[in-house]
C-alpha positions as CSV (number, residue, x, y, z in Angstrom):
1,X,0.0,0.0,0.0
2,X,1.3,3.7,-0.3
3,X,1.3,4.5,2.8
4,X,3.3,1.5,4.1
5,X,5.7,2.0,1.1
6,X,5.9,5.9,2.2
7,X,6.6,4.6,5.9
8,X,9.6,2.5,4.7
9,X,10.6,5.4,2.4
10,X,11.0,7.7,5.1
11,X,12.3,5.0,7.7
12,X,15.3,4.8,4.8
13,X,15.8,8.2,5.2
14,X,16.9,8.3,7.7
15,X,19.6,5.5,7.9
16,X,20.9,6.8,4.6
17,X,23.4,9.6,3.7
18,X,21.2,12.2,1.8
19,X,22.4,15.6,0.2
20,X,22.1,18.6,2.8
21,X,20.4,21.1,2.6
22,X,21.4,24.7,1.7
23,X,22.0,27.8,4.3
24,X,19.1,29.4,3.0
25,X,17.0,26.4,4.2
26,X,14.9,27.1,6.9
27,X,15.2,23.9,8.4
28,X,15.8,22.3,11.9
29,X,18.5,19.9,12.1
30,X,16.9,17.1,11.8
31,X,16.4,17.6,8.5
32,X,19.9,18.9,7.4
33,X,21.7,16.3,9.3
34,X,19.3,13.2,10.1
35,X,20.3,11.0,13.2
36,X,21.7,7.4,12.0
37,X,18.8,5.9,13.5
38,X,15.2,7.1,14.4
39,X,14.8,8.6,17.5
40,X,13.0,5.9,20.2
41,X,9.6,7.3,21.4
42,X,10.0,9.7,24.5
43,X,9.0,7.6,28.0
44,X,5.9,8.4,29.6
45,X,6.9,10.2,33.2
46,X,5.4,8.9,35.8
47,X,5.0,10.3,39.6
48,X,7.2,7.6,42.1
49,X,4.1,7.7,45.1
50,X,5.4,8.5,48.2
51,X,5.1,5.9,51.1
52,X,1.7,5.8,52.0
53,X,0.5,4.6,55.7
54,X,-0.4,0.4,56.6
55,X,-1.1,-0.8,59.0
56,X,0.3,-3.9,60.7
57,X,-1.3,-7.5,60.0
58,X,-3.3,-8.8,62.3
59,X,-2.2,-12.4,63.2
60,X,-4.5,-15.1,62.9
61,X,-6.9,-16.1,65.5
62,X,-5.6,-12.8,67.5
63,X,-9.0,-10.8,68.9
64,X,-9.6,-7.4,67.3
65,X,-8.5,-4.7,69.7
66,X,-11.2,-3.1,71.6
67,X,-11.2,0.8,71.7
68,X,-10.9,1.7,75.6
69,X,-11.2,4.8,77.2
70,X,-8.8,5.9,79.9
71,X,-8.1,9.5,82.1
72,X,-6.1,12.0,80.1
73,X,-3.2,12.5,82.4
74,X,-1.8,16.6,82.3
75,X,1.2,16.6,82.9
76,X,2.9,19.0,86.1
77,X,4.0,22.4,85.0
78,X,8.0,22.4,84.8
79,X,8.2,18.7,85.0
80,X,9.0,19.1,81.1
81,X,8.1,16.9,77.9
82,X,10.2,15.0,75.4
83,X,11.3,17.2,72.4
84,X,9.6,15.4,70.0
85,X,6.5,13.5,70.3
86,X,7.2,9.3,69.8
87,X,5.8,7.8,66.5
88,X,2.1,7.1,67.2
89,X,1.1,2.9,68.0
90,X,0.0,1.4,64.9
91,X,1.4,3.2,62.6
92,X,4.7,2.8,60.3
93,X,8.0,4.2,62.4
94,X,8.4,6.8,59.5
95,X,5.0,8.4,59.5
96,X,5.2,11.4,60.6
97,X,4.4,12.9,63.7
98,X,1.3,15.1,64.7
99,X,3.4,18.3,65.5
100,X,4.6,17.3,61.2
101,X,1.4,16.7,60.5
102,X,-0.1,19.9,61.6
103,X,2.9,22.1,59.7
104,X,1.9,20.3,56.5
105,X,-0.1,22.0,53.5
106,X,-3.4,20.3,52.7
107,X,-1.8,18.5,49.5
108,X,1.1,17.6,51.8
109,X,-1.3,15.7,53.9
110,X,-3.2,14.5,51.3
111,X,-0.5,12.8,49.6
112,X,0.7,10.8,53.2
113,X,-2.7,9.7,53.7
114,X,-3.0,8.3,50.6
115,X,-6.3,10.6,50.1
116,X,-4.7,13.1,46.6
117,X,-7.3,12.7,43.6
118,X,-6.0,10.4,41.2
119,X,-8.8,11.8,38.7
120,X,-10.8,15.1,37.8
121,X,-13.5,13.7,36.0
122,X,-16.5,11.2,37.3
123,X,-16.0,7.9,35.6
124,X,-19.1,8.3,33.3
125,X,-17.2,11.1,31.8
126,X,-13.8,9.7,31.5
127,X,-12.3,9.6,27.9
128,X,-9.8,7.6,25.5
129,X,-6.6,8.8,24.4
130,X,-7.8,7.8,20.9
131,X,-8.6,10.5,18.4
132,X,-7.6,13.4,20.7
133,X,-8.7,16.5,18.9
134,X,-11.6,19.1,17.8
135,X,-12.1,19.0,14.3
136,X,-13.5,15.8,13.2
137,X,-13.1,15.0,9.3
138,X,-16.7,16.4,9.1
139,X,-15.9,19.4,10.0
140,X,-13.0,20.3,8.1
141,X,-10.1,18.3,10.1
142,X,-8.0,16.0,8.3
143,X,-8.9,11.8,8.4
144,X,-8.5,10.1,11.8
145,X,-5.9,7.6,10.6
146,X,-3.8,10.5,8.5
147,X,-0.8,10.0,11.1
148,X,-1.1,6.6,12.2
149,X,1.0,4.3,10.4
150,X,3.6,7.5,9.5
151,X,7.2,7.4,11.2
152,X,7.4,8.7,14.8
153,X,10.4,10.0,14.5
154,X,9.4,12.2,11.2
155,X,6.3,13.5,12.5
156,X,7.7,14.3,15.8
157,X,10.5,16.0,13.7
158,X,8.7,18.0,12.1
159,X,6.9,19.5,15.5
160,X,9.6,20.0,17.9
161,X,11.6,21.6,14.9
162,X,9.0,24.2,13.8
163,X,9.5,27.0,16.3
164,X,6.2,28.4,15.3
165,X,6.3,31.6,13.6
166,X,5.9,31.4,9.7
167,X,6.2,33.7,6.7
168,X,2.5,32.4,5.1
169,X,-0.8,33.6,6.9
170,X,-2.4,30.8,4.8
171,X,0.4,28.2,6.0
172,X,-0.2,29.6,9.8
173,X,-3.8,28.5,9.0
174,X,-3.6,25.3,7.1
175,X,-0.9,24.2,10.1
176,X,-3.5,25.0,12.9
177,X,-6.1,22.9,11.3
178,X,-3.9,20.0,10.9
179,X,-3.0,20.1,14.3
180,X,-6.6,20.7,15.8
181,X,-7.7,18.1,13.9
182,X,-9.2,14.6,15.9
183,X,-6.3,12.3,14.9
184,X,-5.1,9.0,16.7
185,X,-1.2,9.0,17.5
186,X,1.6,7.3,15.1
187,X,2.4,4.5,15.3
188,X,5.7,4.3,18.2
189,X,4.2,7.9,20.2
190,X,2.1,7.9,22.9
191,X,-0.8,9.8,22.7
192,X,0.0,11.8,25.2
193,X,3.6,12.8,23.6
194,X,1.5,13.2,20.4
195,X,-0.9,15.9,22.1
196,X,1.8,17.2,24.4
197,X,3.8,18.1,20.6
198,X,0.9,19.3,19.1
199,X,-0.1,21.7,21.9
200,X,2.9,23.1,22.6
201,X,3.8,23.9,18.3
202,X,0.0,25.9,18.7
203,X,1.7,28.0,21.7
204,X,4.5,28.8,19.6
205,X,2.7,29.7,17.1
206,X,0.8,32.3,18.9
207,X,-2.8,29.9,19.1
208,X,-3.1,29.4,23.0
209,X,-6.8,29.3,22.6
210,X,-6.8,26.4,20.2
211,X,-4.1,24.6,22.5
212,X,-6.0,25.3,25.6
213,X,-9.1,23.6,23.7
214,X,-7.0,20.9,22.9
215,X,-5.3,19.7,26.6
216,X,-9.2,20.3,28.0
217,X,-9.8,17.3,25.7
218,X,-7.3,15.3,27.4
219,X,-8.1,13.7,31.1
220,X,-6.0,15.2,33.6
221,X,-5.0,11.3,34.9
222,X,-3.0,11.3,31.3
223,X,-0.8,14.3,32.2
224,X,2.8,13.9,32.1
225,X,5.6,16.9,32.4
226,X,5.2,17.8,28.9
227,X,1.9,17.9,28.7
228,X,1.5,19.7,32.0
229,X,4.4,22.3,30.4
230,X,2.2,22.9,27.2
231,X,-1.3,23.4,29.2
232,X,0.5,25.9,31.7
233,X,1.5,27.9,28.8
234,X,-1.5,28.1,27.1
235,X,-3.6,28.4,30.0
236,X,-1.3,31.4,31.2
237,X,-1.3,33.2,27.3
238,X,-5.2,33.2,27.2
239,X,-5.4,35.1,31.1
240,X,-6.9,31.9,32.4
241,X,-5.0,30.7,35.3
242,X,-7.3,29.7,37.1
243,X,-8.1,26.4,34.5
244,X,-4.7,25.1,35.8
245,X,-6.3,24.5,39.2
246,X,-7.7,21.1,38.4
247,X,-3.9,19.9,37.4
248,X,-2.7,21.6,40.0
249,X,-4.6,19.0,42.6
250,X,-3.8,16.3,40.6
251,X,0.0,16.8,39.6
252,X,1.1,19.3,42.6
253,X,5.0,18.1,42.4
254,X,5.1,17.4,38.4
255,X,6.9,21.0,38.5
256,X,9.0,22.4,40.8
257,X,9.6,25.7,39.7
258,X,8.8,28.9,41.1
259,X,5.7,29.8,38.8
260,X,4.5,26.4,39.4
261,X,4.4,27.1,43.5
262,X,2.5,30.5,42.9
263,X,-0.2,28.6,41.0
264,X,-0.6,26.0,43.4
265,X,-1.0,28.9,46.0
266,X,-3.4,30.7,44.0
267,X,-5.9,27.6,43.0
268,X,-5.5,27.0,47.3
269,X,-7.2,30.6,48.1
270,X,-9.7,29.9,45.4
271,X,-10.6,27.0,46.7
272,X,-11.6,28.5,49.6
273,X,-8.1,28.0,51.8
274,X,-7.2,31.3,51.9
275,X,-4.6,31.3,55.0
276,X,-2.6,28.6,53.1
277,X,-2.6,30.2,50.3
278,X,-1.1,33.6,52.5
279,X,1.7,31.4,53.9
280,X,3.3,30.1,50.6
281,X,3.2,33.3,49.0
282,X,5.2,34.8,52.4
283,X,7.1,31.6,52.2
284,X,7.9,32.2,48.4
285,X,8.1,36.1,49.2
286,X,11.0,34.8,51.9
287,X,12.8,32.1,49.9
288,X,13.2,33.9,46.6
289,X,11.8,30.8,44.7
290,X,10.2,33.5,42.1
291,X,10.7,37.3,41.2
292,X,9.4,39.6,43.8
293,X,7.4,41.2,41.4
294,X,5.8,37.5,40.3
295,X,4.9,37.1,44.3
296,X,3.5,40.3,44.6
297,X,0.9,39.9,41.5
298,X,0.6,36.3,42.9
299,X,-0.6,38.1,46.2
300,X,-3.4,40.0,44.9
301,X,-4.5,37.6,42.6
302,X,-4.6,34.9,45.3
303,X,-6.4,38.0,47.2
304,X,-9.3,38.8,45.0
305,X,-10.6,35.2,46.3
306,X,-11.4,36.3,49.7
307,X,-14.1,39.0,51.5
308,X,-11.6,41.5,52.1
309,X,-7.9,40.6,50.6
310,X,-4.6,42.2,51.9
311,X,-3.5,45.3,50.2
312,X,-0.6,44.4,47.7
313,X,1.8,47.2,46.4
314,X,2.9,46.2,42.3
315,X,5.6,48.0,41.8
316,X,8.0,47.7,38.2
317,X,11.3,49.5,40.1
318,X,14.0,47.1,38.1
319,X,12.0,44.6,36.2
320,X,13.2,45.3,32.9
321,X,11.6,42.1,31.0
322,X,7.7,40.8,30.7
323,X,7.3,37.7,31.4
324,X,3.9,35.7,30.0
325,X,3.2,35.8,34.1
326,X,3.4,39.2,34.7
327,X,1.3,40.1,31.5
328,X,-1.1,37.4,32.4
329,X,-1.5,38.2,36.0
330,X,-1.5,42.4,35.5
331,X,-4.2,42.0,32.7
332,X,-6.2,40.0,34.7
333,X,-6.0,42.3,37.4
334,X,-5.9,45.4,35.8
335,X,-2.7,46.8,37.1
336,X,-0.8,49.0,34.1
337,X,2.4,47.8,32.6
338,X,4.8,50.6,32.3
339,X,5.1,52.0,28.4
340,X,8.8,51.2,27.8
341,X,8.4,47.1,29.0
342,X,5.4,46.7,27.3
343,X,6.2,48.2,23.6
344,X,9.4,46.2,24.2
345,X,8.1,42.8,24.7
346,X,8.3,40.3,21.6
347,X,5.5,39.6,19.5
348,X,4.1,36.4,21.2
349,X,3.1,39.3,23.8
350,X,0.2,41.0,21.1
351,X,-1.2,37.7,20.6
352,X,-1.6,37.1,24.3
353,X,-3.3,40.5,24.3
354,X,-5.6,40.0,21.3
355,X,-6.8,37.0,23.6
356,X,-6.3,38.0,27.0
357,X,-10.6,39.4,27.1
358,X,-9.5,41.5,30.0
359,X,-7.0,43.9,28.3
360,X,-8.2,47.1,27.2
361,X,-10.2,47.4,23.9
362,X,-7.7,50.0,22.4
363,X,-4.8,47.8,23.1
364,X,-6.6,44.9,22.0
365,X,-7.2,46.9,18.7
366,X,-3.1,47.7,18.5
367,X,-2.4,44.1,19.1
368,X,-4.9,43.2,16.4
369,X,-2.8,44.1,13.5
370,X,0.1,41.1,14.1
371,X,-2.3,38.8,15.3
372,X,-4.0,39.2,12.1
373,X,-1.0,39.2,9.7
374,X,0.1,35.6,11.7
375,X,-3.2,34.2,11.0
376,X,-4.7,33.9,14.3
377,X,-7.2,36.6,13.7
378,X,-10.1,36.3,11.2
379,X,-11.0,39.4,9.5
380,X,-14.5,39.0,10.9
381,X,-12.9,38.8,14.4
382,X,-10.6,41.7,12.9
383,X,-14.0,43.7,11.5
384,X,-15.9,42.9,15.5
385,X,-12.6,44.3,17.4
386,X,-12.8,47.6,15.3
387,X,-16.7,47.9,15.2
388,X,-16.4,47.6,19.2
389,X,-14.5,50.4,19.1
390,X,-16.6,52.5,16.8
391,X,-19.0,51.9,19.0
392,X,-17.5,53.3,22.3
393,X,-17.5,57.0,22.3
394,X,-15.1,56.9,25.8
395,X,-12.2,55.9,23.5
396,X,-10.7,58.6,21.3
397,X,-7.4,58.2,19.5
398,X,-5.8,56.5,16.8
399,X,-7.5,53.5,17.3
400,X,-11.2,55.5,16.6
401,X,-9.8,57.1,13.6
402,X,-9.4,54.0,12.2
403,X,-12.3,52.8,12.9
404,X,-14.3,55.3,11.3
405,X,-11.7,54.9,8.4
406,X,-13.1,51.3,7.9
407,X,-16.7,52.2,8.2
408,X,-15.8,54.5,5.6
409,X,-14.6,51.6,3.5
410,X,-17.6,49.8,4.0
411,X,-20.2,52.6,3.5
412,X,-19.2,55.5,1.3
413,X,-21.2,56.9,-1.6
414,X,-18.2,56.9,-4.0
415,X,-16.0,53.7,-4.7
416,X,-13.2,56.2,-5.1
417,X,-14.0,57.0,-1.7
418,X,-13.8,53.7,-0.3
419,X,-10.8,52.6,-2.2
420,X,-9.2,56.2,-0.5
421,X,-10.1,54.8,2.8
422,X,-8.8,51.6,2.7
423,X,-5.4,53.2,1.5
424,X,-5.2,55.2,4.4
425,X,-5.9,52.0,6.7
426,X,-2.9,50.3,4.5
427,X,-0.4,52.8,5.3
428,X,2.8,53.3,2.8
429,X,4.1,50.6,3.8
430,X,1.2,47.9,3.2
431,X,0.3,47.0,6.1
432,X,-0.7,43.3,5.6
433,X,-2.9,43.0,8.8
434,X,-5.3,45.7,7.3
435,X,-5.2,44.2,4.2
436,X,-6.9,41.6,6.2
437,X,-8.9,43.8,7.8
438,X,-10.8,45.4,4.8
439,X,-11.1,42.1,3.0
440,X,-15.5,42.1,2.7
441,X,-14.7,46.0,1.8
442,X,-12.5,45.4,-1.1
443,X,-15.1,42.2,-2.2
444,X,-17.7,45.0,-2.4
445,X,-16.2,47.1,-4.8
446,X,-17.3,47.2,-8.5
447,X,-14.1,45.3,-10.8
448,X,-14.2,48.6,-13.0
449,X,-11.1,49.4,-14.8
450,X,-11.3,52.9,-13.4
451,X,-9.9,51.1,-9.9
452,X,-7.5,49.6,-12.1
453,X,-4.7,51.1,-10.5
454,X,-6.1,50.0,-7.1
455,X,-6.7,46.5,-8.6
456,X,-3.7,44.8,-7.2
457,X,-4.4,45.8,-4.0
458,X,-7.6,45.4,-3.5
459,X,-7.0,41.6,-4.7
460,X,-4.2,40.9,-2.2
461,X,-7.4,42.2,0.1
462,X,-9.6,39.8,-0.7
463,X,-7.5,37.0,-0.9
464,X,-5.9,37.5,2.5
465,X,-9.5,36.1,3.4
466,X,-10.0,33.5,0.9
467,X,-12.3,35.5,-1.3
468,X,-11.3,34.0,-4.8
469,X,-14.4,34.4,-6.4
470,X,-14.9,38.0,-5.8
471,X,-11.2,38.6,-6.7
472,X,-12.2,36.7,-9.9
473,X,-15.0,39.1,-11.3
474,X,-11.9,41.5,-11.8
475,X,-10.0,39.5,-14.1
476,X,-11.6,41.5,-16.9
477,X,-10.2,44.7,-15.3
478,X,-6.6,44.3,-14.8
479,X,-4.1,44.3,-17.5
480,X,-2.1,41.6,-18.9
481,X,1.7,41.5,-16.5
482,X,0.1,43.9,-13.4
483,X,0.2,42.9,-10.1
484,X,-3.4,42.2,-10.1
485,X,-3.2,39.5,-13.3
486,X,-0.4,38.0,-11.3
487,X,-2.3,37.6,-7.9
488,X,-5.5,36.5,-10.4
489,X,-3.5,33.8,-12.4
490,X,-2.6,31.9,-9.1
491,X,-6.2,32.0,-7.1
492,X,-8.0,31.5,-10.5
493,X,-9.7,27.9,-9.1
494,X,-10.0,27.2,-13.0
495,X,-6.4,26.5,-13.6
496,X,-5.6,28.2,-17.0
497,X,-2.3,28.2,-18.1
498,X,-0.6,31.6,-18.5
499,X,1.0,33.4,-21.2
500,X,4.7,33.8,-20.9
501,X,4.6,37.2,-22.7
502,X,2.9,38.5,-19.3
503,X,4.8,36.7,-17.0
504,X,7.7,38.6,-18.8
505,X,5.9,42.2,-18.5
506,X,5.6,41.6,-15.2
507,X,9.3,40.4,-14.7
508,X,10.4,43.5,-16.4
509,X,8.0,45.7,-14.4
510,X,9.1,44.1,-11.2
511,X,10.7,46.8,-8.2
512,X,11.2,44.0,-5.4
513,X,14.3,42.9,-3.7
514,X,16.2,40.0,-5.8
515,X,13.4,40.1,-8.3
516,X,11.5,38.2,-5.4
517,X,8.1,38.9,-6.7
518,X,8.7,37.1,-9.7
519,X,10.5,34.4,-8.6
520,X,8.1,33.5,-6.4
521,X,5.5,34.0,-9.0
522,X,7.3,31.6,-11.2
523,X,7.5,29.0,-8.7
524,X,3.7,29.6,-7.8
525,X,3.0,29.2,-11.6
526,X,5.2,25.9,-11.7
527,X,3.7,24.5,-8.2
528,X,0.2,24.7,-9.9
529,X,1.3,23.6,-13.2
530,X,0.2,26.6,-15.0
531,X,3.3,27.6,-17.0
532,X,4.8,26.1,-19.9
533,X,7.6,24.0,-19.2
534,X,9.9,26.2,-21.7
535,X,8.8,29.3,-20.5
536,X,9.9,27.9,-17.3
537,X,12.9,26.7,-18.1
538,X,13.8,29.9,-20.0
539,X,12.7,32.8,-16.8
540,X,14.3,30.0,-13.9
541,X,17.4,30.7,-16.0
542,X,16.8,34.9,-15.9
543,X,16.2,34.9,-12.4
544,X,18.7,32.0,-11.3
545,X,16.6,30.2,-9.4
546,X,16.5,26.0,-9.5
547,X,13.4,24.8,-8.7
548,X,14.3,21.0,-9.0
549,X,17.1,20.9,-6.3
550,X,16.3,18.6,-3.8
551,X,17.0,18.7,-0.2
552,X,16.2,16.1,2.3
553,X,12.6,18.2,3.4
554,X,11.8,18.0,-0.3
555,X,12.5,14.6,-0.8
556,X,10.1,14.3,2.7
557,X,7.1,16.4,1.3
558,X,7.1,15.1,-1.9
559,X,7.1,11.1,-0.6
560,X,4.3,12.6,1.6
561,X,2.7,14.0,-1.3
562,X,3.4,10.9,-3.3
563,X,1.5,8.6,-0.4
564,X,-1.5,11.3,-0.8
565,X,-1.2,12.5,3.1
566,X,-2.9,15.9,3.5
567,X,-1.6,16.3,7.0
568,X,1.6,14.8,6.7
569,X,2.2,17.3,3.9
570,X,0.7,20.4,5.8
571,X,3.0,19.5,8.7
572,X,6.5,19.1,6.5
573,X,4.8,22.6,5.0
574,X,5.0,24.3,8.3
575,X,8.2,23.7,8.5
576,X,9.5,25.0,5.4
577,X,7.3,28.0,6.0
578,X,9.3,29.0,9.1
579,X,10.3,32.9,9.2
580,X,9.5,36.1,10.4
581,X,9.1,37.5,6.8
582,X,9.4,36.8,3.4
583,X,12.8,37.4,2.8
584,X,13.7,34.3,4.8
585,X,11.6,32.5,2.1
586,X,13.4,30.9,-1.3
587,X,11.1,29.8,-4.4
588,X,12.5,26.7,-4.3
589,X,10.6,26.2,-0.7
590,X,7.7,28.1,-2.1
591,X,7.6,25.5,-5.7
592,X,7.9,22.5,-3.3
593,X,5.5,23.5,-0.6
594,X,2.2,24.4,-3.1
595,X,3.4,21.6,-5.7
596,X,2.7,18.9,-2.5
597,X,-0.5,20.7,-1.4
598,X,-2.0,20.8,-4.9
599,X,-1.7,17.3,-5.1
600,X,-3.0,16.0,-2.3
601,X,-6.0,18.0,-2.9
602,X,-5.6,21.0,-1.2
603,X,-5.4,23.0,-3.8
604,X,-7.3,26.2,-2.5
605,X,-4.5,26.7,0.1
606,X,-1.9,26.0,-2.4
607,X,-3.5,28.9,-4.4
608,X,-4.0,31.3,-1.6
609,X,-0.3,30.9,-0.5
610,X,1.1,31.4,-3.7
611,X,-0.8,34.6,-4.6
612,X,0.0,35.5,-1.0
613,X,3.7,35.0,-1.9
614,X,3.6,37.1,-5.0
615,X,1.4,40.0,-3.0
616,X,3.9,40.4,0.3
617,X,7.0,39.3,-1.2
């Protein structure tokens, strides 16, 4: 079968000595330099229980005590008292004593009595490890079995070495689906590893809410460190630590770090053992196991749980970095970051804002833009934020000006008009988030070649939100070698092949960097099958680019491609897609990538990342 043959393909791999990859490759190691053998599934890590109390067997045919009463005996003042109290009848010599016993936590005396919760779910409601996921193949996910007889080692490769950020909005979105989707584990990975990956390559990517969906749909029994690691993240990016408190009854010592302590303290004082919860924050506030400044938001988060909580002073004296903690805790609260550590925070920090609901609308708008360009945004969700803000006269700025800007997109008399206020949401610069933004506005405008200079534009609008069809009406419009004709012969769903005479007008028109517009064009073209192959040869020559040079990633997604595995291919995608911009992408990437989604039937995203390549590069 293909997929079997694919599985021994890619076991070969890599045993074998393959060419390596180029320095422009943005690829992990594992592909540049694959391990002589495939990496051995990850162990499970498991808790080692602590001792837990017996008590002695009774020998046979020996009565059962009986409980007696007897006078309680006080002894004379000054005639003193051992230092430490015996170890109590009955009982092993190593349990501890009462005067131990009463300085232990709750979960301390839980865990010697045998009595911590082993589960956090009633048995009626208790789920397999099988198909772990939220989109079912129903609703858009990929099949069930897409992974299942697939190489561990490969498709854990190609999770741990995608460090999330990609170049492709379209590629941001086609990843996220295929690691949302309801899919059982390959074949040598746990479940739980496979989840654990998956969750943490959605954190990295900026999609906490999708990866805090996904651990929910694990049991909290499952939980090892890794999983525990990627649900503590993305609980703590989405403002919601309080979903950790479940775990944290369950797993108390699976962490041992300082953050870990201040969670445990907090879920204590909201579950209603508020003078616990006071002493481990002193304690952590006395041994320095976290950052004052984590303590102190720790302390008035742990607080708000009671009648009347203690008042905490936040204060940012010498804390020169934000932390996902301190942005969690001081949005939740509503304490203000200072300006400087704020605008200085890396952009992880906007997408934890765009889903924090607690942070400020106008911030929320200012974080929009990035979180929009990555692909974690919609441009509904984009058009809502800014409509919430037209909406609320309190808030004046910037942020309002814009929003009246994109009303005025929607809603003016004059398509000249609208097209002016889109521009001025764009910026000079093309601001790529907007673009998303005004998608439905551009879709509205009549394809009249009096916008013809606006065309190309207006296209990369739609298309930034999948609008191909309405981008399509202006094929009539645009002229033969513009931008627009460019962006229109790659989303055209009909596949026609282009005329090389255009392709050249647009080479010969083309202001970018390298030529990179047309390269990637080309390789779009050639991906899709849409370019004849002497044209092709002819303009790969002009621009010196070689499409056909193989890497060990290429070899990868095309055997993937060859076995017809959609998700295998968007995974191996994601990686080559790694980057904070364009200019870390090559064509040859860009020819491989949309040549192995076209055909394994995805062509639509193949289409949408191509034109996306040609309009942002």
């Amino acid at each position: 079968m293909k997929q079997s043959l694919w599985a021994g393909a890619a076991a070969l791999a890599f045993t074998s000595s393959l060419a390596l990859a180029q320095p422009e490759d943005l690829l992990p190691d594992i592909f540049n330099n694959p391990p002589p053998e495939a990496p051995a599934p990850r162990p499970q890590q498991t808790q080692v229980p602590r001792p837990q109390p017996t008590v002695p067997p009774q020998q046979p045919g020996t009565p059962a005590p009986r409980s007696t009463s007897g006078p309680v005996v006080q002894p004379l003042p000054g005639a003193g008292s051992p230092s430490a109290p015996g170890p109590i009848p009955g009982l092993p010599a190593n349990f501890p004593s009462l005067a131990e016993l009463e300085a232990m936590e709750e979960d301390e005396i839980n865990e010697v009595l045998g009595l911590r919760p082993k589960f956090d779910v009633p048995p009626a409601a208790r789920r397999s490890m099988e198909r772990v996921g939220l989109l079912a193949s129903s609703e858009g996910g990929f099949p069930y079995a897409s992974l299942a007889r697939q190489p561990a080692a490969l498709v854990r490769a190609a999770m741990e070495g995608n460090r999330g950020p990609m170049v492709s909005r379209w590629g941001h979105i086609l990843l996220r689906r295929a690691l949302a989707s309801r899919l059982d584990a390959p074949a040598g990975m746990s479940p739980v590893e496979f989840a654990a990956l998956r969750a943490s390559l959605l954190n990295r990517m900026g999609e906490a809410r999708v990866a805090v969906d996904l651990v929910q749909d694990v049991d909290g029994n499952f939980y090892d460190r890794a999983m525990l690691d990627a649900a503590f993240d993305a609980y703590l990016t989405t403002g919601d630590l309080l979903g950790l408190c479940p775990l944290s009854r369950l797993h108390p010592d699976l962490r041992d770090d300082g953050e870990w302590e201040l969670t445990r303290a907090i879920c204590d004082a909201y579950l209603g053992d508020q003078r616990s919860a006071e002493r481990q924050l002193d304690r952590a506030l006395g041994t320095g196991v976290a950052p004052e400044i984590d303590v102190r938001l720790a302390q008035r988060f742990a607080g708000a749980a009671g009648d009347a909580g203690r008042a905490v002073n936040i204060e940012w004296d010498g804390v020169d970095r934000l932390s996902p903690w301190r942005l969690s805790l001081s949005r939740a609260l509503g304490v203000d970051l200072p300006e400087g550590l704020r605008s200085a925070a890396p952009a992880r920090f906007d997408f934890a804002d765009v889903l924090i609901p607690a942070v400020p609308l106008a911030q929320r708008v200012s974080a929009a833009d990035r979180a929009a360009t990555r692909g974690v945004l919609s441009s509904q969700a984009m058009v809502d934020l800014y409509s919430q803000m037209f909406g609320n006269e309190a808030i004046e700025g910037d942020s309002r000006s814009r929003a009246a800007q994109l009303r005025q997109a929607y809603v003016a008399a004059e398509p000249a008009d609208r097209v002016a206020a889109m521009r001025s949401l764009w910026g000079t610069d093309g601001n790529y988030g907007r673009m998303v933004l005004t998608a439905f506005a551009a879709a509205r405008l009549p394809a009249s070649s009096a916008l013809a200079d606006d065309a190309g534009d207006a296209i990369a609008s739609m298309l930034a939100a999948g609008l191909d069809a309405n981008a399509m009406r202006w094929a009539g419009a645009v002229e033969g070698g513009s931008m627009g004709w460019a962006l229109l012969a790659l989303a055209d769903p009909r596949g026609q092949q282009v005329s090389g005479g255009d392709f050249g007008s647009f080479y010969g028109d083309d202001g970018s960097p390298d030529e990179r517009k047309s390269a990637f064009l080309l390789a779009g073209l050639a991906g899709l099958g849409r370019i004849d192959s002497g044209d092709l040869a002819r303009y790969s020559n002009d621009l010196g680019v070689d499409l056909q040079r193989q890497t060990v990633w290429s070899q990868r997604i095309g055997q993937a491609a060859q076995a017809n595995n959609p998700a295998l291919v968007a995974l191996l995608a994601g990686v080559g897609m790694q980057g904070d911009g364009w200019d870390k992408m090559t064509a040859r990437h860009l020819y491989h990538i949309v040549a192995a989604l076209n055909a394994v039937g995805l062509g639509a995203e193949a289409r949408m990342i191509a034109a996306e390549a040609v309009a942002r590069g």
